[in-house]
MMTF fields as JSON, N, C-alpha, C and O atoms, coordinates in Angstrom:
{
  "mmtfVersion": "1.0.0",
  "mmtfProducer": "UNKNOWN",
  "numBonds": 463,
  "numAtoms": 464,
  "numGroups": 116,
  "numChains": 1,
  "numModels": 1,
  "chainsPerModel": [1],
  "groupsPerChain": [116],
  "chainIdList": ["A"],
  "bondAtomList": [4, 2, 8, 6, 12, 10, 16, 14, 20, 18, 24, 22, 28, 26, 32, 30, 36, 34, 40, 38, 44, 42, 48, 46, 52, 50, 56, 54, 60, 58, 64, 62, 68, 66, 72, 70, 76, 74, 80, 78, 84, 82, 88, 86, 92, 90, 96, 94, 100, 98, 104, 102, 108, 106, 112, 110, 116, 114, 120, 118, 124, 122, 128, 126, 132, 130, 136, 134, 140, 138, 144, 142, 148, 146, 152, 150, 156, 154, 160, 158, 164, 162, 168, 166, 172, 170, 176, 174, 180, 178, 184, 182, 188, 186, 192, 190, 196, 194, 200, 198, 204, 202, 208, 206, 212, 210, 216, 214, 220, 218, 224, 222, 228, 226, 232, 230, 236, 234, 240, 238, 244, 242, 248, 246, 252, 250, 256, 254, 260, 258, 264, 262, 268, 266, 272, 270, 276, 274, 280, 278, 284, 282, 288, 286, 292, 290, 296, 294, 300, 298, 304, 302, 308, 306, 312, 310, 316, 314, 320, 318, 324, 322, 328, 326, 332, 330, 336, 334, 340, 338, 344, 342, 348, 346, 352, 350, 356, 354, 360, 358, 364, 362, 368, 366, 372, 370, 376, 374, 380, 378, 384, 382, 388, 386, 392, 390, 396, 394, 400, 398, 404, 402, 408, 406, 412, 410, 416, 414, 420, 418, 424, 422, 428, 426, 432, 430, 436, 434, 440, 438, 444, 442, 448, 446, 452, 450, 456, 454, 460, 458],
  "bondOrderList": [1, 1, 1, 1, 1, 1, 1, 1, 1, 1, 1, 1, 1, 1, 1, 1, 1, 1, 1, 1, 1, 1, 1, 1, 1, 1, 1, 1, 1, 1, 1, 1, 1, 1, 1, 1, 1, 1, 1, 1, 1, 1, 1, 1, 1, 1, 1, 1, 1, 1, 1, 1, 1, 1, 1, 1, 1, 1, 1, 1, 1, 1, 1, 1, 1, 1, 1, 1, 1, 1, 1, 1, 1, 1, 1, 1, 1, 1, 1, 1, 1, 1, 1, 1, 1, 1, 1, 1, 1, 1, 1, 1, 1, 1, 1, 1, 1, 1, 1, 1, 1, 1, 1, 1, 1, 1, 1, 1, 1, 1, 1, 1, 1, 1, 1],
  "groupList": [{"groupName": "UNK", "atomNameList": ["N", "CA", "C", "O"], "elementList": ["N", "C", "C", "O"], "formalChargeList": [0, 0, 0, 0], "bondAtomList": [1, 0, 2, 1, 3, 2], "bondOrderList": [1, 1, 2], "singleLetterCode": "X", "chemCompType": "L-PEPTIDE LINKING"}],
  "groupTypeList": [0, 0, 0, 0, 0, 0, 0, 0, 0, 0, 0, 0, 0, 0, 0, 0, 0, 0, 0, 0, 0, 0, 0, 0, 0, 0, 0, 0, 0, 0, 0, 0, 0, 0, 0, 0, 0, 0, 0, 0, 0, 0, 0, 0, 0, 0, 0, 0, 0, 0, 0, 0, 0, 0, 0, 0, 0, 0, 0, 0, 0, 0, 0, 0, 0, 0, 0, 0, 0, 0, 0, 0, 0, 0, 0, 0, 0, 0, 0, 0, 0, 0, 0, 0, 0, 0, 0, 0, 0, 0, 0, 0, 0, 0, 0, 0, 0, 0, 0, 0, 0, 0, 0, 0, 0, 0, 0, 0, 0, 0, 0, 0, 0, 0, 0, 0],
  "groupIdList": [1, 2, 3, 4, 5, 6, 7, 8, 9, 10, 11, 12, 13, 14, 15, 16, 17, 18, 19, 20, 21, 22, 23, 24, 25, 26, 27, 28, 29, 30, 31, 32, 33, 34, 35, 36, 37, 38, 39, 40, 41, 42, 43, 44, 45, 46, 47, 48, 49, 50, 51, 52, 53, 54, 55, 56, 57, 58, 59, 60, 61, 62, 63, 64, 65, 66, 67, 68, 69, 70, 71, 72, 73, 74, 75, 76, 77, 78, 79, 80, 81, 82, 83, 84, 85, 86, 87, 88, 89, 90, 91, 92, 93, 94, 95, 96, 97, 98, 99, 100, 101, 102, 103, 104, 105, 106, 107, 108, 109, 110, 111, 112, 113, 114, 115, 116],
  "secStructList": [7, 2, 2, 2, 2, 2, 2, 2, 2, 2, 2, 2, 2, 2, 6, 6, 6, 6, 6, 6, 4, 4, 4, 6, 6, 7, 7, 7, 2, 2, 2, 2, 2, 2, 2, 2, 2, 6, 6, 2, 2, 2, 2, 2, 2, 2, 2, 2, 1, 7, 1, 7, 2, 2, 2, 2, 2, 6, 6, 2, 2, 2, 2, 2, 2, 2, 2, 2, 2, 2, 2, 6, 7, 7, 2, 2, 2, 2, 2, 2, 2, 2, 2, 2, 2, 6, 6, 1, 6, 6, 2, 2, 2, 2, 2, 2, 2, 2, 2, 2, 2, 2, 2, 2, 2, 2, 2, 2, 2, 2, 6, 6, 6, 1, 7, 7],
  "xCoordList": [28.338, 27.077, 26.174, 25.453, 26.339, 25.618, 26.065, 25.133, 27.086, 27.765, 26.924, 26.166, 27.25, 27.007, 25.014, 24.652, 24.448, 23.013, 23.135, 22.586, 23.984, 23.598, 24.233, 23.662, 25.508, 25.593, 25.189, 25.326, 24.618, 23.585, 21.825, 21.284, 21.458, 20.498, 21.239, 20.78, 22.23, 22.806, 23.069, 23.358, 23.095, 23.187, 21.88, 21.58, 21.045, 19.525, 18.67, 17.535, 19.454, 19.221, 19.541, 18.76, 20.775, 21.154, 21.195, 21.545, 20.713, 20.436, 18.918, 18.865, 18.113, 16.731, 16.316, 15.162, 17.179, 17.0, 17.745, 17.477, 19.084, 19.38, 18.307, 18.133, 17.62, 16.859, 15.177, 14.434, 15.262, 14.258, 14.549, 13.753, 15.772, 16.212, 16.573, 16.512, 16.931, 16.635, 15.33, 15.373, 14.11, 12.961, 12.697, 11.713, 13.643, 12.819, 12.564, 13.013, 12.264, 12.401, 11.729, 11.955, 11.211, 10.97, 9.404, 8.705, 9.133, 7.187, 6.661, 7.368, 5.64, 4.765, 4.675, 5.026, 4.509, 4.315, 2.483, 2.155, 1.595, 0.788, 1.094, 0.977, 1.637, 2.46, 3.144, 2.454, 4.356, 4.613, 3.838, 3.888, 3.172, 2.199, 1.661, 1.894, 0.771, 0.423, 1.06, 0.982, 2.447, 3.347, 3.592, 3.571, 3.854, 4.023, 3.306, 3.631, 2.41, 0.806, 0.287, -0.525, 0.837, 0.864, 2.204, 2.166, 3.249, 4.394, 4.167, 4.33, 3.874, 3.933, 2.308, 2.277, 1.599, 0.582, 0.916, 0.437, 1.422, 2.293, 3.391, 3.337, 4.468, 5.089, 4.461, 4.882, 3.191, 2.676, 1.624, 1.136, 1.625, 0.818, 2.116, 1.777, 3.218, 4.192, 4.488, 4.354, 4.871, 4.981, 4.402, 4.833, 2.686, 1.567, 1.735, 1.354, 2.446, 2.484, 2.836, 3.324, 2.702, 2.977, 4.489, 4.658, 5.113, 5.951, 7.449, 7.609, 8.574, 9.804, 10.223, 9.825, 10.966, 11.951, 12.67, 12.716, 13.339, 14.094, 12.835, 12.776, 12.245, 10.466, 9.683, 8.76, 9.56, 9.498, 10.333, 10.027, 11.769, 12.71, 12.736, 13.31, 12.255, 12.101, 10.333, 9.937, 9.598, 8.56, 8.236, 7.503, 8.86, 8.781, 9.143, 8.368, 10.427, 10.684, 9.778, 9.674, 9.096, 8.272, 6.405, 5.499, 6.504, 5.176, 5.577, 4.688, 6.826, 6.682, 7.508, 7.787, 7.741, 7.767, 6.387, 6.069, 5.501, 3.691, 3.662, 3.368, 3.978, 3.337, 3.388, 2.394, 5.095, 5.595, 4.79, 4.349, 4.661, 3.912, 2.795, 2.732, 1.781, 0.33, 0.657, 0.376, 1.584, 1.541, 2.25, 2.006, 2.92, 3.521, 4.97, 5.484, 5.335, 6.541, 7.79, 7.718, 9.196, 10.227, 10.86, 11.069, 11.15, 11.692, 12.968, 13.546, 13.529, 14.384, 13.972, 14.487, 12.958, 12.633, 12.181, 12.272, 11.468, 11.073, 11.942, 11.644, 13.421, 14.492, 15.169, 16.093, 14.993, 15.818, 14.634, 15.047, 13.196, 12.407, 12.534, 12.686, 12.567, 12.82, 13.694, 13.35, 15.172, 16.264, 16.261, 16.916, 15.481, 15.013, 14.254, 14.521, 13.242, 12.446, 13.181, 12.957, 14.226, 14.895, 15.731, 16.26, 16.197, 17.08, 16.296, 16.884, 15.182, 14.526, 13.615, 12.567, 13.557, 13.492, 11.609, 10.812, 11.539, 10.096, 9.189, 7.967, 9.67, 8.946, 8.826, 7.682, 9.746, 9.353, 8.659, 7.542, 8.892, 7.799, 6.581, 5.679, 6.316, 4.793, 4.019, 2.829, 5.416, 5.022, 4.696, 3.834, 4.985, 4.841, 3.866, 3.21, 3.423, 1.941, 0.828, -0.284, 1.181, -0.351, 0.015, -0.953, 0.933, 0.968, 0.067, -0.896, 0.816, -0.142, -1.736, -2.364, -2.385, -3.151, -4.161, -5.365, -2.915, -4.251, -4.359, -5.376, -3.301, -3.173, -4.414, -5.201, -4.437, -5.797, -6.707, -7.578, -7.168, -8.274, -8.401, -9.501, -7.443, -7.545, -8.12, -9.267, -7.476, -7.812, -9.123, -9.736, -9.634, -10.913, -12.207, -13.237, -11.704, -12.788, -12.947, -13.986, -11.204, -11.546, -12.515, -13.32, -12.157, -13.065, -14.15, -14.435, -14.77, -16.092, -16.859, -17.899, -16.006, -16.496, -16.947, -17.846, -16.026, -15.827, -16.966, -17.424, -17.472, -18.818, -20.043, -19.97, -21.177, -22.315, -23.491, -24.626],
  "yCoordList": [19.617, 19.287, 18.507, 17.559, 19.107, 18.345, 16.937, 16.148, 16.475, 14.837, 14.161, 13.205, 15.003, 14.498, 14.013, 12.914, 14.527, 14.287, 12.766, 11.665, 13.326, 12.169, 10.899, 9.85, 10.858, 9.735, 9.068, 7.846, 9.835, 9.217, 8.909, 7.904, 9.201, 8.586, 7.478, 6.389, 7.394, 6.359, 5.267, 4.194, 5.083, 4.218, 3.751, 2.557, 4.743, 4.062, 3.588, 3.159, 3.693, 2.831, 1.544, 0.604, 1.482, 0.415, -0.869, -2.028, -0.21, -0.629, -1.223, -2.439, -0.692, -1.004, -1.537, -1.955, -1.618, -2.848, -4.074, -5.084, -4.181, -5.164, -6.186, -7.334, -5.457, -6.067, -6.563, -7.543, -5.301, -6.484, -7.884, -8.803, -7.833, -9.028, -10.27, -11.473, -9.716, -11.068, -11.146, -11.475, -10.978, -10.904, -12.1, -12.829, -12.259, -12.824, -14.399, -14.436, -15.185, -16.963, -16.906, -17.932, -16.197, -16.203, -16.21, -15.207, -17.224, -17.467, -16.296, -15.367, -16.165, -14.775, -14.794, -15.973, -14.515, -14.284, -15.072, -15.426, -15.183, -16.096, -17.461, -18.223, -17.426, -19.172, -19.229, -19.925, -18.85, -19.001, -19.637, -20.673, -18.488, -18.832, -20.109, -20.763, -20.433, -22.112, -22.494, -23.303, -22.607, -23.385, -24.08, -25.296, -23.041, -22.957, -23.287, -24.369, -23.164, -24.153, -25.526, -26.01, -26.091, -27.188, -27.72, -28.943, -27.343, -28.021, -27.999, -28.935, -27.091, -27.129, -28.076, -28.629, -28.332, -29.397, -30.965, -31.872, -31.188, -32.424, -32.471, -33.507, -31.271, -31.831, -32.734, -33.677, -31.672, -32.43, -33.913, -34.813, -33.613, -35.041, -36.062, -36.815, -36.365, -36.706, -37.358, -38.39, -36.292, -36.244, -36.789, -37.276, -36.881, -37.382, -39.051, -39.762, -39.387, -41.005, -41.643, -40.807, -42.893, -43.506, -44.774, -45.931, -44.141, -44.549, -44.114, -42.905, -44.981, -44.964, -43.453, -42.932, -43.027, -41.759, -41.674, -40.75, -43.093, -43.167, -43.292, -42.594, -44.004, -43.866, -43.313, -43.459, -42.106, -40.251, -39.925, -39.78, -39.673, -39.528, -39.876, -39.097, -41.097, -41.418, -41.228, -41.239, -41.081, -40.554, -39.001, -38.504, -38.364, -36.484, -36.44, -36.032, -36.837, -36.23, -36.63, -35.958, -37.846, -38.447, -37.304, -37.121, -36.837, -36.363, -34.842, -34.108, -34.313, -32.937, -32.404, -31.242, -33.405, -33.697, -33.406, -32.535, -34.525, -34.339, -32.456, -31.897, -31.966, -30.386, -29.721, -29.433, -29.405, -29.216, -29.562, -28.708, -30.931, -30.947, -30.017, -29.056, -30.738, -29.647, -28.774, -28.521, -27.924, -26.563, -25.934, -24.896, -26.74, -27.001, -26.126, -25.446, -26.518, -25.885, -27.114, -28.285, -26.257, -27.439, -26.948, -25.761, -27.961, -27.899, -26.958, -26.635, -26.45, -25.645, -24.047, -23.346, -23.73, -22.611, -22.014, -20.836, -23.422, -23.123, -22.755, -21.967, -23.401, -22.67, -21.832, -21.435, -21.427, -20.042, -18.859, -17.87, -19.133, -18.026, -18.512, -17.34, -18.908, -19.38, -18.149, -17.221, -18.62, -17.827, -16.302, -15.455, -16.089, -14.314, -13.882, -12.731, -14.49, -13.995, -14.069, -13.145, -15.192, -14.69, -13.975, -13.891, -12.997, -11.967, -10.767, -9.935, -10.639, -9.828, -10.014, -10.506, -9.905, -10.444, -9.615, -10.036, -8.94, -8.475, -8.994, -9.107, -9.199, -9.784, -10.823, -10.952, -11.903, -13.468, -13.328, -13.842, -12.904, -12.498, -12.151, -12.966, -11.364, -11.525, -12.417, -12.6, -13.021, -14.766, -15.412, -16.201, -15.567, -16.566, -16.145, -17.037, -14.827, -14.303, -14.662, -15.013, -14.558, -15.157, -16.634, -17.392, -17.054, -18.716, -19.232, -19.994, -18.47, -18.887, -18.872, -19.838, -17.621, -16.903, -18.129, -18.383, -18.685, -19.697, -20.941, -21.632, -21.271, -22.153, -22.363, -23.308, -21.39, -21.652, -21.074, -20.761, -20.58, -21.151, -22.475, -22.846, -23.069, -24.195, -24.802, -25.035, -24.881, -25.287, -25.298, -26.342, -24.2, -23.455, -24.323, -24.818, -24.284, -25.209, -26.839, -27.496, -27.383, -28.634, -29.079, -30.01, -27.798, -28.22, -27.488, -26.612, -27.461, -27.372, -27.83, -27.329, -29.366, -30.186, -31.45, -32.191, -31.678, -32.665, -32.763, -33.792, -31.014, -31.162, -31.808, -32.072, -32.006, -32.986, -31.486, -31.671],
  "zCoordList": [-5.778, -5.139, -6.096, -5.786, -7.425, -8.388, -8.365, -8.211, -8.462, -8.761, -7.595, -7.759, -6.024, -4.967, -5.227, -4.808, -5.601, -5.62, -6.787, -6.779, -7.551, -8.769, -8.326, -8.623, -7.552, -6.828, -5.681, -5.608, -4.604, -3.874, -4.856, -4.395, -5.36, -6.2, -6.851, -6.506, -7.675, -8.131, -6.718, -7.249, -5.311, -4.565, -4.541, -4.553, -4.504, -3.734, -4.831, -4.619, -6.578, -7.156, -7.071, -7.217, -6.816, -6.461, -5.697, -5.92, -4.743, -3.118, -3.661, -3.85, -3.828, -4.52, -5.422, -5.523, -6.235, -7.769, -7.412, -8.063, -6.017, -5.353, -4.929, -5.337, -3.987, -2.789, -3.93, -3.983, -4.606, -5.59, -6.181, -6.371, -6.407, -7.433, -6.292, -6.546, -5.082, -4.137, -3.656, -2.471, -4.078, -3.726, -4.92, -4.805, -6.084, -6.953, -6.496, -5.35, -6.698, -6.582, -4.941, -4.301, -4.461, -3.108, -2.485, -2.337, -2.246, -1.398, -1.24, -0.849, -1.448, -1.052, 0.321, 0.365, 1.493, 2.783, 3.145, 4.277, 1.969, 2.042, 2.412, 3.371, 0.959, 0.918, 1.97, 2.716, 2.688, 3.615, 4.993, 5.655, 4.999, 5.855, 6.21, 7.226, 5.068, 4.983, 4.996, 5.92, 4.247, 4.311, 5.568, 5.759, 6.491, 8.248, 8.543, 9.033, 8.639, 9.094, 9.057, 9.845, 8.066, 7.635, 7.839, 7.699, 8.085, 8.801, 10.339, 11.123, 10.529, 12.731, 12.537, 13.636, 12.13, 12.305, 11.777, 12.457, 11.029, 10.474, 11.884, 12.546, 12.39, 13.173, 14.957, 15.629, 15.081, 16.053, 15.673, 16.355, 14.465, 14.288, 14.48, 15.393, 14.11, 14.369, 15.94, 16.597, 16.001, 18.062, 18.749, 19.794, 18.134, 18.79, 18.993, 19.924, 17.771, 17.101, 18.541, 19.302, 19.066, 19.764, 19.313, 19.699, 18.63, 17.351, 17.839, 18.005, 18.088, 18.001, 17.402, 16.36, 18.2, 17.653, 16.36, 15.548, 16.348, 14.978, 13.657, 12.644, 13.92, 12.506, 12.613, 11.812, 13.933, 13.168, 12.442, 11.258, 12.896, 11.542, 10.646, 9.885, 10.012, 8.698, 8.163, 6.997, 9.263, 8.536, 8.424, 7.568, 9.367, 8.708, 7.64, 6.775, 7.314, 5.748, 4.571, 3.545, 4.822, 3.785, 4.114, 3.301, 5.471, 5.008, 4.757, 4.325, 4.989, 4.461, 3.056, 2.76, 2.449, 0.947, 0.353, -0.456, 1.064, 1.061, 0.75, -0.307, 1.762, 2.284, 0.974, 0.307, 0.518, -0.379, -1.702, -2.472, -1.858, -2.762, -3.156, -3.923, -2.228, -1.97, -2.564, -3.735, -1.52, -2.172, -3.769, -4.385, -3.977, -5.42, -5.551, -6.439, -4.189, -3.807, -3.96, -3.588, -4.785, -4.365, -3.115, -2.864, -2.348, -0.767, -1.061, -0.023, -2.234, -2.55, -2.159, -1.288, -3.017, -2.915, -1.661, -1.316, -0.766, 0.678, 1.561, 2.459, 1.392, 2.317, 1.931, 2.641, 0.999, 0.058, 0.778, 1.383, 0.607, 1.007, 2.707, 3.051, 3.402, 4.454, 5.161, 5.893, 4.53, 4.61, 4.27, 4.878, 3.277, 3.175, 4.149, 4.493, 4.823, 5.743, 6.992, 7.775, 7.45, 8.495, 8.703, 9.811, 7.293, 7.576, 8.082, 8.774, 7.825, 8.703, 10.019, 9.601, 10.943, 12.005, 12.5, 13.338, 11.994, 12.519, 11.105, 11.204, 10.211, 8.958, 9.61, 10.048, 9.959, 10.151, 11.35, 11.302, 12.205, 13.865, 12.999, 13.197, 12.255, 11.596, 10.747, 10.495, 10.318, 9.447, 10.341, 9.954, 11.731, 12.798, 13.45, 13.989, 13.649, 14.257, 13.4, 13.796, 12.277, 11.475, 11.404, 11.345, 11.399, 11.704, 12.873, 12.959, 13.742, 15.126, 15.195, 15.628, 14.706, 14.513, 13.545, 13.509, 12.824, 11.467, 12.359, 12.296, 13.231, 14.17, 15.038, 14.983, 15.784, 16.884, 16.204, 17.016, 14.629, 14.426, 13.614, 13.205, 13.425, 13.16, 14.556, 14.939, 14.858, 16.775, 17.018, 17.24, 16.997, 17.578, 16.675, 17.132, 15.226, 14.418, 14.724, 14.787, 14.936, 15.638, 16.582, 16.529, 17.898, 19.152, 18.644, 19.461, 17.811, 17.606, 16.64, 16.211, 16.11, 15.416, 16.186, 15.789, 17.665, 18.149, 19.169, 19.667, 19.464, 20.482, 19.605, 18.405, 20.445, 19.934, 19.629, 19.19]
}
């Protein structure tokens, strides 16, 4: 019984000094955030363009290089943390609720710059 205790503690060490060490190199859920915010607003500024399909394609990648920048992110680390947050599926549903959330008040401040 004794071994048995010392080797289940020995898993949930394990299991737990794992999941830290893929935590490392990975966006804070802030950063994220903006991150997301500033890509789904770049993509509709995009969309908006009155501009050929094929020179959106060559101009997204040139403005969300831009984003990246800003934020002083390499487009590396953004899909590595990208990819961690979609292994959990109610984490990224809450990355995308405060996305939304920074969204329409982005929104909300627009239309209330534009009244007189």
């Amino acid at each position: 019984m004794k071994y048995l205790s010392i080797a289940i503690a020995c898993l949930f060490g394990t299991f737990s000094c794992a999941k830290n060490n893929e935590a490392e190199g990975i966006l804070s859920e802030d950063t994220m955030v903006n991150i997301l915010v500033d890509i789904h607003l770049t993509e509709g500024f995009v969309q908006s363009l009155s501009i050929p399909y094929d020179s959106t394609k060559v101009l997204y990648p040139i403005l969300e290089k831009r984003i990246f920048e800003k934020h002083g992110v390499p487009d590396s680390v953004y899909i590595k943390s990208l990819e961690f947050y979609l292994r959990d599926a109610a984490k990224m549903e809450y990355l995308y609720e405060r996305t939304i959330d920074s969204l329409s008040v982005k929104e909300k401040e627009a239309q209330q710059n534009q009244q007189p």
